[in-house]
SEZABA-199213 format. One line per 2 residues: number of its first residue (from 1); for each residue x, y, z negated of N, C-alpha, C. Coordinates in steps of 0.001 Angstrom, whole numbers. Atoms other than C-alpha are relative to their C-alpha. Layout:
residues N
NUM) X Y Z X Y Z X Y Z  ...
//
This chain:
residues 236
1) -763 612 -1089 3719 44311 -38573 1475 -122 -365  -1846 -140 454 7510 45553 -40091 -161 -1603 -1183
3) 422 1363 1099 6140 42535 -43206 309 -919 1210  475 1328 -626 5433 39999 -40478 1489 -302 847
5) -1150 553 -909 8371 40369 -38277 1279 -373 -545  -1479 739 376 11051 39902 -40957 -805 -811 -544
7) 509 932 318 8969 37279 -41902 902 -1421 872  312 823 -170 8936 35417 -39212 1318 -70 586
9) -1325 -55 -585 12878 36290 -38023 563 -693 -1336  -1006 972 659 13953 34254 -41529 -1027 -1673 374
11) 461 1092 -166 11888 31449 -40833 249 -231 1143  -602 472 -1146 13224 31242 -37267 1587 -16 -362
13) -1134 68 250 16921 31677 -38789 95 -1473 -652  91 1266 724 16306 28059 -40209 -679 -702 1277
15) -33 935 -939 15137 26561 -37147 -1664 -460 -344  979 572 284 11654 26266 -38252 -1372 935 728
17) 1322 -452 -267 8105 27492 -37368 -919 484 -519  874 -711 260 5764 29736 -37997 -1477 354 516
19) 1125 -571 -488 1785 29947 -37931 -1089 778 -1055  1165 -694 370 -916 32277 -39048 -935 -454 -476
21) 1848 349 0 -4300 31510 -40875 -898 1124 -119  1299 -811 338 -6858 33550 -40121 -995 136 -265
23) 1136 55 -195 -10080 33833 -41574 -725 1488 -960  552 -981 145 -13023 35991 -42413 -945 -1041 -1279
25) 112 839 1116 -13924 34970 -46068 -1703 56 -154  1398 -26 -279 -17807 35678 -45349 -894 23 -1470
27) 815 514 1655 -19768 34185 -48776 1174 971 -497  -834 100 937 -16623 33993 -50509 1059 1280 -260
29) -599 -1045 323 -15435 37545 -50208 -1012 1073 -1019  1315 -1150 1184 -18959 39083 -52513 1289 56 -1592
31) -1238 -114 1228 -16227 38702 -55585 703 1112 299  -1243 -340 -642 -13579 40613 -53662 -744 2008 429
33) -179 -1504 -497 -15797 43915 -52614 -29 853 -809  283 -878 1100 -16152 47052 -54151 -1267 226 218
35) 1206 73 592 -19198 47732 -55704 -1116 719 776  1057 -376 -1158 -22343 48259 -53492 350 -414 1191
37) -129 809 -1219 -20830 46584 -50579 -516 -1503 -84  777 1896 -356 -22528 43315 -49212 1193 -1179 700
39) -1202 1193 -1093 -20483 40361 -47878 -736 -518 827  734 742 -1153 -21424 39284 -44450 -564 -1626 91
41) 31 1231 -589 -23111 36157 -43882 -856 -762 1009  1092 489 -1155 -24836 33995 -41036 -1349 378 -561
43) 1429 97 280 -28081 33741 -43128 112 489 -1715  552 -256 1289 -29411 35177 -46771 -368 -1355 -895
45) 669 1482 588 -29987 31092 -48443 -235 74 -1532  365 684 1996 -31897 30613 -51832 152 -993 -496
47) -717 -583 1064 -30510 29969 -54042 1159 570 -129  -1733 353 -409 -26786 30022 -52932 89 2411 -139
49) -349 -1248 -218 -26988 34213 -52466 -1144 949 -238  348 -740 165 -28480 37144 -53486 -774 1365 761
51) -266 -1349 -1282 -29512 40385 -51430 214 1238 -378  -897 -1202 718 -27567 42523 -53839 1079 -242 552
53) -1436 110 -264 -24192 41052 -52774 283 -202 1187  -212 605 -946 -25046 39126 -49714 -615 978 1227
55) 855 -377 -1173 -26440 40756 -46014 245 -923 1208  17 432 -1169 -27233 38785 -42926 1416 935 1157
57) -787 -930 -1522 -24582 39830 -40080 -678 365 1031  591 196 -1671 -25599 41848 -36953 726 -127 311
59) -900 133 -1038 -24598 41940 -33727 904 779 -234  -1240 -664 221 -22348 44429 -33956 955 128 -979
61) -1146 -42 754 -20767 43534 -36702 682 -1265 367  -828 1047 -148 -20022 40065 -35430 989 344 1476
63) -918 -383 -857 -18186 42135 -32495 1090 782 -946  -1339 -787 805 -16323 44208 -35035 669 -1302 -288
65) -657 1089 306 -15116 40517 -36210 767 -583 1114  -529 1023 -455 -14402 39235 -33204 1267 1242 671
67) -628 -1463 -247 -12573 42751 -32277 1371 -408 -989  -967 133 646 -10430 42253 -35443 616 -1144 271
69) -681 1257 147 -9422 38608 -35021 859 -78 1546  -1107 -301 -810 -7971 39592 -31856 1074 1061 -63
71) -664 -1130 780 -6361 42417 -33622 1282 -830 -206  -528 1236 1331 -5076 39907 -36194 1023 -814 1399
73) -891 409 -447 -3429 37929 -33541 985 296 1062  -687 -897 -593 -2164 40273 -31274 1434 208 -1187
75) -773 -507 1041 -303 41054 -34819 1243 -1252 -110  -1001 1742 156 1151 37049 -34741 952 625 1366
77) -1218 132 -951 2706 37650 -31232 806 802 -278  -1149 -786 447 4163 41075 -32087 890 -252 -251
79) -839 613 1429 5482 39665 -35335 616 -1020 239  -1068 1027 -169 7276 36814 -33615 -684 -1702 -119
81) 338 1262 674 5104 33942 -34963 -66 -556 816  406 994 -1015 4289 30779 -32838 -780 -823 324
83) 1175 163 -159 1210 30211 -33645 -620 963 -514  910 -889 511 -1937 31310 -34793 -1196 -922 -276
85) 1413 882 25 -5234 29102 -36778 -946 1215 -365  1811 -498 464 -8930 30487 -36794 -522 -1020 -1088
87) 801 948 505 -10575 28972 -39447 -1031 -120 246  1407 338 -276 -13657 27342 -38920 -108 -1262 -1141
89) 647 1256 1131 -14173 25144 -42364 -290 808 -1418  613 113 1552 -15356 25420 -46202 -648 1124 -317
91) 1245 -1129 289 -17871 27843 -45758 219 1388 -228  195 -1531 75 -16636 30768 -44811 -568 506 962
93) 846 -145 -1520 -18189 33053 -41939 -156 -783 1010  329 1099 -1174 -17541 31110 -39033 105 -1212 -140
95) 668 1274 231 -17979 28139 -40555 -1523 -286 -555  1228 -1 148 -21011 29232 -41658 -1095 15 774
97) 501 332 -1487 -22303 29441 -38306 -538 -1296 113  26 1454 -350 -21799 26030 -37653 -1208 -459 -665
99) 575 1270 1102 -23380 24636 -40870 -1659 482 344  1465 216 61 -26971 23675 -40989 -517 216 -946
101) 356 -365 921 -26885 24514 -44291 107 1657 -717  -383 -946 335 -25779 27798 -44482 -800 1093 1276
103) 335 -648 -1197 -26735 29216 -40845 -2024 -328 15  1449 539 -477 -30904 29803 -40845 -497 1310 396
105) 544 -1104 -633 -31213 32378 -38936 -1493 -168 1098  835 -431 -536 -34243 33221 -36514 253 456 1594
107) 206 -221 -1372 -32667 34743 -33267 1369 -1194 274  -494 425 -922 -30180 33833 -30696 1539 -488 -698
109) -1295 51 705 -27202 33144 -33451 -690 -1374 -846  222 1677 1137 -29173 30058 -35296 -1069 -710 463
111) 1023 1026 -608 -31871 27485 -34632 1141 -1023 -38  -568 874 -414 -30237 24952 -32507 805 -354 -137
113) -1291 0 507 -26709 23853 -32428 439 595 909  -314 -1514 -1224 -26582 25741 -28984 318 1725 -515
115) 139 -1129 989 -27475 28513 -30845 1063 583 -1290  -1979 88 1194 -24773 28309 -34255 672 107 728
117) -1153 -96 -586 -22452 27659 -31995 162 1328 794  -710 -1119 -649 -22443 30881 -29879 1319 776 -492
119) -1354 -597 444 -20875 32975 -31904 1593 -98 -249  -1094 464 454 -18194 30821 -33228 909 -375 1490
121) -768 92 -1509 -17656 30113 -29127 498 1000 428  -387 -1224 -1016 -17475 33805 -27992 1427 581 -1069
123) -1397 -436 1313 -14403 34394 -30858 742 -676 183  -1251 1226 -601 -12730 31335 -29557 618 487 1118
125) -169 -239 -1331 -13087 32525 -26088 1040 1427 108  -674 -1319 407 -11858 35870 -27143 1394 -1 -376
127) -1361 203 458 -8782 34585 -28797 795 -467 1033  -862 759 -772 -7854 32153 -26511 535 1125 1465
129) -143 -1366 -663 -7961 35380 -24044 1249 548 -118  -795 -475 -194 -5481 36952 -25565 1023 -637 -809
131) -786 407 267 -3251 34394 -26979 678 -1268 1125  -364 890 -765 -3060 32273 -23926 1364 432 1076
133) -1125 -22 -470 649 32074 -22265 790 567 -1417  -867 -570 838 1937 33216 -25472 237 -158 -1098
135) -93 640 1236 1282 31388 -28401 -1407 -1134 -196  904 1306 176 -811 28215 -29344 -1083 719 -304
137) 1055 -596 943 -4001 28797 -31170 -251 -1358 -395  369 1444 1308 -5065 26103 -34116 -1367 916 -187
139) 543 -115 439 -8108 25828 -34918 -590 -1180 -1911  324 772 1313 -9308 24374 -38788 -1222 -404 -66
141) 1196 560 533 -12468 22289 -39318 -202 -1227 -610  -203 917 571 -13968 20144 -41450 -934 -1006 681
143) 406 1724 -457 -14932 15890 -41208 -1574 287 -170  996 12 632 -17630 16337 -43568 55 1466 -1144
145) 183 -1315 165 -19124 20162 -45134 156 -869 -1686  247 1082 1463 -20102 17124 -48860 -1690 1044 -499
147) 1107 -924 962 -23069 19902 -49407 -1128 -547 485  1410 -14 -361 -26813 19194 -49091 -536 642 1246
149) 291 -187 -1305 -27899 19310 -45288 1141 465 260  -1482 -467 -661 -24406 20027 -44296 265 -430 1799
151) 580 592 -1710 -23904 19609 -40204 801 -1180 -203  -382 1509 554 -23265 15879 -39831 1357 222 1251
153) -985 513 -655 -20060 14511 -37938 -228 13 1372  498 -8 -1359 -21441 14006 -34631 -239 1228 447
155) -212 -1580 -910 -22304 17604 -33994 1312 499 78  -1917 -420 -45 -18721 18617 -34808 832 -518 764
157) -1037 608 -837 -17699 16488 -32250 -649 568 1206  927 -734 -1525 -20328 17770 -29687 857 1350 122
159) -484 -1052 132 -18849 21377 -31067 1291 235 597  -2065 218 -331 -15007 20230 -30581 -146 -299 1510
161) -407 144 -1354 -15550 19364 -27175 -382 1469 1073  694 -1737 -941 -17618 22973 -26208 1965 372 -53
163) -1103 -626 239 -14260 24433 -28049 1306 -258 541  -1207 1104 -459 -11494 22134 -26795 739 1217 682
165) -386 -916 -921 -10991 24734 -23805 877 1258 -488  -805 -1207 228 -9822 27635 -26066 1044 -246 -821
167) -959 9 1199 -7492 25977 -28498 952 -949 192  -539 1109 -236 -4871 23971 -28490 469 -895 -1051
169) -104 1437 783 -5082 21968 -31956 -1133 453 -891  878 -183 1453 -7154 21502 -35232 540 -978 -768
171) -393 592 1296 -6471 20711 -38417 -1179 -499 -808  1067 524 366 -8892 18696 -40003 -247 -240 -1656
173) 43 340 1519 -9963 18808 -43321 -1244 -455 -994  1432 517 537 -13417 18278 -45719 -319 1010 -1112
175) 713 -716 1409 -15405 20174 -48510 -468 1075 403  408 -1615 -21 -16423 23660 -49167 340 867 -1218
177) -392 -1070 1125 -15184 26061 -51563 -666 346 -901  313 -752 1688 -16072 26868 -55079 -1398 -680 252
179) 1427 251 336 -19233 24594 -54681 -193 -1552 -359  366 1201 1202 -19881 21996 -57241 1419 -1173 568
181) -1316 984 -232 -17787 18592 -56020 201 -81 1215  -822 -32 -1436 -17399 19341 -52558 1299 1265 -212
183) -1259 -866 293 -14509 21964 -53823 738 -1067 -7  -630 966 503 -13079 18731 -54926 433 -801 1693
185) -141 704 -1421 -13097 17153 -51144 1055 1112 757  -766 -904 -977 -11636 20535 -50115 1483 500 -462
187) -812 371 1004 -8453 20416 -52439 -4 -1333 -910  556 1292 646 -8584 16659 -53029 1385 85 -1073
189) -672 401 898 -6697 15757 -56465 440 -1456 222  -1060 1663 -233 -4189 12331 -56758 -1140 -994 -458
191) 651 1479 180 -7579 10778 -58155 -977 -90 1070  776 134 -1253 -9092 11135 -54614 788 -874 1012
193) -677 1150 -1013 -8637 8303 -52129 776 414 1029  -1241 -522 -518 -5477 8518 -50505 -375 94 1528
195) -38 -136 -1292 -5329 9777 -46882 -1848 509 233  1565 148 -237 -9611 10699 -47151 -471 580 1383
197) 278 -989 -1302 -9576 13257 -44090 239 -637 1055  -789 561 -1359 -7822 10428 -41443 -1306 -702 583
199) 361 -77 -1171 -10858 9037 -40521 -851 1149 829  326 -1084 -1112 -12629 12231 -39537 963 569 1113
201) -1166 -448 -1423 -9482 13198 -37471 158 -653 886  195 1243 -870 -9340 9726 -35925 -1176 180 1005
203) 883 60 -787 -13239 10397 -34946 159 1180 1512  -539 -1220 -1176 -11738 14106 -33254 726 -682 634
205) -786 -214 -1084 -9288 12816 -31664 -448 -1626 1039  642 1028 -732 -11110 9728 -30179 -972 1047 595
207) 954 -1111 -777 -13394 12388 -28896 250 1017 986  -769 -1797 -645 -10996 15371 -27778 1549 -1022 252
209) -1725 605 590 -7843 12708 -26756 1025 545 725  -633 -709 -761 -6268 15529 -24877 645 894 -1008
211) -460 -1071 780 -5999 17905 -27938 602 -1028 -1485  -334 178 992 -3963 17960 -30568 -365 188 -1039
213) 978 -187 1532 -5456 16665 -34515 1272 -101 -827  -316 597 1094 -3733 17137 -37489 -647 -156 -1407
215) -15 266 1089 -4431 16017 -40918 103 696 -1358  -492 90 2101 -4492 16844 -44995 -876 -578 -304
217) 839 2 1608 -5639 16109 -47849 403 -1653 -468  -231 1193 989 -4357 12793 -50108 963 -364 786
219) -1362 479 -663 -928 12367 -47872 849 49 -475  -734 -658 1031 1329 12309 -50393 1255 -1026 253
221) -963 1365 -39 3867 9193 -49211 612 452 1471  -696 -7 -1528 6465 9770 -45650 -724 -1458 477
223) 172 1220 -362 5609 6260 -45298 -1701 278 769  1912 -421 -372 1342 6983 -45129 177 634 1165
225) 37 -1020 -1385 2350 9966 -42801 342 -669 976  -369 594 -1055 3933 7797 -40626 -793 -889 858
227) 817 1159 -901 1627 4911 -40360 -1672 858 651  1318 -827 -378 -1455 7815 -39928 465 398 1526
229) 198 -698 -1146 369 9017 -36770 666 -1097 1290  -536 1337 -856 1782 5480 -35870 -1662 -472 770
231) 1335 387 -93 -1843 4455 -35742 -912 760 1081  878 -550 -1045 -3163 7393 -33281 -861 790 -281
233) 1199 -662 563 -5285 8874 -35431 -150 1243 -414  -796 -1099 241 -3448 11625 -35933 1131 484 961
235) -1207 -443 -505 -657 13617 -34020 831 317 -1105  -918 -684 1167 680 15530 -37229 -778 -109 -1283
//
């Protein structure tokens, strides 16, 4: 908290702004544990994971998560900040929820899209709880997951409108981490088509035109930025 608050007291000495990303690295933390620990994830998927590294989440551990992430931003207001994003994209825990490709669970946490979605709702609901009157909350998701059965566009918009209620923006982005050429969508390079993420943000915010969308990935011109938010399709 002493880290965060002179943090966020020089970045307010400049007149500028400060937000948080929080996420729970799910898959992509099995690298990261020490040895004999499992990394949480929605579902066990063959080939993608192991059941040396990987374990299904229970319930109670997806309350210890949602326990910490109100921790975690309790820690933003302390610390001065003025926002705070949840991630929900490139395949980490609670984006793993979501996905159709990652989430194949059996009870009341997978099936349907009713179903995926709980969890990732009752952590929203939770946040927005205790960050409401006192700091924004951002949320991050992506257009398109690029992986094999990935959830298509249209549910993510069904999803964004459950969520709408607890957040007050998203940042919109595409890919999935460390997996083959959708890494490449999720860190697009200068030989990826410029602006690629505007129209999935366009489709959010034609969907959600109350909340605030912003944008990355191939924006590399003031001019582009301008005509992306001249256009509507974008706020930021």
């Amino acid at each position: 908290l002493a880290g965060l608050s002179t943090l966020s007291r020089e970045v307010h000495r400049y007149d500028c702004k400060l937000s948080a990303e929080l996420i729970h690295g799910g898959q992509w933390g099995a690298g990261t544990l020490p040895e004999g620990e499992q990394a949480w994830v929605p579902s066990v998927v063959t080939p993608y994971h192991d059941d040396k590294r990987f374990r299904e989440i229970t319930r109670s551990e997806m309350l210890q998560v949602i326990d910490d992430f109100v921790a975690a931003i309790n820690r933003c207001i302390k610390g001065g900040f003025d926002m705070a994003m949840i991630h929900y994209a490139h395949g980490n825990l609670l984006s793993g929820f979501l996905s159709t490709a990652w989430n194949q669970r059996n009870d009341m946490y997978g099936g349907s899209e009713k179903n995926r979605w709980r969890f990732p709702l009752e952590l929203l609901e939770a946040a927005n709880s205790t960050a409401k009157g006192k700091i924004p909350l951002e949320m991050r998701i992506v257009g398109n997951e690029h992986i094999p059965g990935g959830t298509p566009l249209d549910e993510r918009i069904r999803f964004l409108k459950e969520a709408q209620e607890y957040i007050d923006m998203i940042v919109v982005s595409a890919g999935t981490l460390f997996y083959g050429e959708a890494f490449g969508y999720n860190m697009p390079s200068y030989y990826a088509p410029a602006g690629l993420n505007v129209p999935y943000a366009a489709a959010f915010k034609e969907a959600c035109p109350n909340l605030v969308v912003s944008v990355v990935g191939g924006i590399s011109t003031l001019d582009q930025a301008e005509e992306i938010i001249k256009s509507g399709k974008a706020d930021i």
